[in-house]
C-alpha positions in Angstrom: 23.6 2.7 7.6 24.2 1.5 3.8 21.0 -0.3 3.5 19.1 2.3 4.8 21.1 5.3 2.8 20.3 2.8 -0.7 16.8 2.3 0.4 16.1 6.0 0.8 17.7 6.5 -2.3 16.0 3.7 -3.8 13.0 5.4 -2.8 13.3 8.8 -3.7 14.1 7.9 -7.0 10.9 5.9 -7.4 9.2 8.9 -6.2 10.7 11.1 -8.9 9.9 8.5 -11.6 6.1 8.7 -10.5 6.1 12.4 -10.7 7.9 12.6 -14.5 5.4 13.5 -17.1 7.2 10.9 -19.0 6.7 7.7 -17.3 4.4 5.5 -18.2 2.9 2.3 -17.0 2.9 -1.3 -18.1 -0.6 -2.6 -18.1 -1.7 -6.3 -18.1 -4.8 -8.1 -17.0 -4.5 -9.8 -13.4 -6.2 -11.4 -10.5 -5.7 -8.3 -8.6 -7.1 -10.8 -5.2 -4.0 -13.7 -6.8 -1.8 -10.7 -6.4 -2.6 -9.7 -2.9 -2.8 -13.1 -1.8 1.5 -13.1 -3.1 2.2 -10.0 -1.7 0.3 -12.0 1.8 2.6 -14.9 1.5 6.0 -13.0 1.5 5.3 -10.9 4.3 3.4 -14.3 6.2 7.4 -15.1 8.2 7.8 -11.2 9.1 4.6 -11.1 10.7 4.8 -14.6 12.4 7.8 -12.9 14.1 6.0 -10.1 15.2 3.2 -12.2 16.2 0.9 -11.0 13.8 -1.6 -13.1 11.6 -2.4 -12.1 8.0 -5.8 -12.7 5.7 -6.6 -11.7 2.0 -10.7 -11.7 2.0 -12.5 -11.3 -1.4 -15.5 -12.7 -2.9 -15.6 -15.2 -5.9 -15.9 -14.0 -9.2 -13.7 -10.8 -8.8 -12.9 -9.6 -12.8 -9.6 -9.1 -13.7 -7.9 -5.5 -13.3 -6.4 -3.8 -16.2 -2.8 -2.9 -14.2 1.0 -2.3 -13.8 1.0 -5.5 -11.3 4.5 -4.7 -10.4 3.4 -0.9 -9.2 0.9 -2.5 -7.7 2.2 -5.0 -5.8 5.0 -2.2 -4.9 1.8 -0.1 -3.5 0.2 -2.8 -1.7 3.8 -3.6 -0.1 4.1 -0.4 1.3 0.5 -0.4 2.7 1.1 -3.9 4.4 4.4 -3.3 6.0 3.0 -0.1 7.5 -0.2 -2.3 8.5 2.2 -5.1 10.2 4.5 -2.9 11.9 1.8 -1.2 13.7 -0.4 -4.1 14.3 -0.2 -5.2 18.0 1.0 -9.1 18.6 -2.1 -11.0 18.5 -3.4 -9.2 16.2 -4.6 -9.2 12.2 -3.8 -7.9 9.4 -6.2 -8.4 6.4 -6.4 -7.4 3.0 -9.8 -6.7 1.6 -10.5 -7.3 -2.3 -13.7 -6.1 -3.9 -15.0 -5.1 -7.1 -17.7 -1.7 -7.0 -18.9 -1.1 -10.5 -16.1 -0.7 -13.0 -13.5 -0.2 -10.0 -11.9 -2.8 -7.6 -10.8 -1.4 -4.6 -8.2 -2.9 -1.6 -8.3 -2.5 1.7 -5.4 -3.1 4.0 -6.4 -3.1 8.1 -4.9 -3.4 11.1 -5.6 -3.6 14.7 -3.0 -0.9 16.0 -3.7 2.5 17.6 -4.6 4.1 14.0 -3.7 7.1 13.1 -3.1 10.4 15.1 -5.5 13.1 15.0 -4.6 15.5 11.9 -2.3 13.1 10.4 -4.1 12.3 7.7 -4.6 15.5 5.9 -0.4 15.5 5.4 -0.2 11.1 5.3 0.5 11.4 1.6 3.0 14.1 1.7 6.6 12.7 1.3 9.0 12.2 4.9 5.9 12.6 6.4 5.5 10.3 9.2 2.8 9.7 12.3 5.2 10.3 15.0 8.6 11.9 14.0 10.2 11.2 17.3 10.3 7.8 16.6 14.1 6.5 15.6 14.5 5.1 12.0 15.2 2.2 12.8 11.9 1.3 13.8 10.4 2.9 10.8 10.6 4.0 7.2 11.5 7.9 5.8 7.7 8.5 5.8 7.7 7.7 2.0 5.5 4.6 1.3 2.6 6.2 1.7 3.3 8.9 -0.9 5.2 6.1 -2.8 1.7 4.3 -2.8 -0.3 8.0 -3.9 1.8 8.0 -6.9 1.4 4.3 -8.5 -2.4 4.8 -7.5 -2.8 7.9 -9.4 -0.9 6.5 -12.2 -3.7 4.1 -12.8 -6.3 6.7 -12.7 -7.0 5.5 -9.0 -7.7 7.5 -5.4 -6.4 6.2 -2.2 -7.1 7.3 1.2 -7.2 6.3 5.0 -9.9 5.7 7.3 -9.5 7.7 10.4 -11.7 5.3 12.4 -9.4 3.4 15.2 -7.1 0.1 14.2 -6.0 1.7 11.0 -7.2 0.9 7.6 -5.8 2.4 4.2 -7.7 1.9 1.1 -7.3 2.7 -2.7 -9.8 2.3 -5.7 -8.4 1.5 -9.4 -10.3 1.2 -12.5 -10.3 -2.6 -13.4 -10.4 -1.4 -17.5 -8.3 1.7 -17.1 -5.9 1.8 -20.1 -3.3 4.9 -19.8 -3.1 7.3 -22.5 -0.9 7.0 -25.5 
């Protein structure tokens, strides 16, 4: 009950940090696709356990993204525990890298039931969560996903999910966005 009681709190005070006018991020050129394939690797034993196979897919030649790798990699975290823990044994998980223009957007899918019908107009919101009669323990507080809304939008970025069955969530950065001053 501790580690869950810190982690909430841990995670509603991230939440409030996004939302202060005040913060700002720390930018830094990256391999966003090096990053993803990380954030791949530390997840790879939790979803060997739940018998779930992982990928990071991206082309060569991907420029560099102008980003807060640490929000980022928080963002991405969020997306691929939600994509593992409702990904059926068996099953894959991939993260999609791409650049479109000025923009490099991520895709994280999985094969699980997707979501349910009206949730994601509310996915975003804070303690919101696909099916609340589910215990805690075999979920979050619903706030990843809003979590994820906030370090997106910090980089001048839009994230959204694709209602089509299996699941996917997807966000689009600007690879040269620099914050203001």
């Amino acid at each position: 009950n501790a580690q869950h009681l810190k982690r909430l709190t841990d995670a509603l005070a991230e939440l409030g940090r996004l939302d202060d006018p005040a913060f700002r991020i720390e930018m830094e050129p990256i391999a966003l696709h090096e990053l993803c394939d990380d954030v791949a690797h530390r997840f790879q034993t939790h979803a060997e356990r739940l018998g779930v196979h992982l990928a990071v897919n991206y082309p060569d030649g991907l420029p560099l993204a102008n980003v807060d790798a640490a929000l980022i990699e928080r963002a991405l975290s969020n997306l691929l525990e939600n994509a593992i823990r409702h990904a059926p044994s068996g099953t894959d998980v991939e993260i999609d890298v791409e650049a479109d223009g000025r923009s490099a957007v991520v895709r994280v899918s999985d094969r699980g039931p997707g979501f349910p019908e009206g949730f994601t107009a509310r996915a975003f919101d804070p303690f919101t969560r696909p099916d609340p009669s589910r215990a805690r323990a075999d979920g979050g507080a619903g706030l990843g996903l809003a979590i994820a809304r906030g370090i997106i939008a910090a980089h001048s970025g839009t994230i959204w999910i694709d209602d089509a069955p299996g699941g996917q969530v997807a966000f689009r950065i600007p690879v040269d966005h620099r914050p203001p001053d």
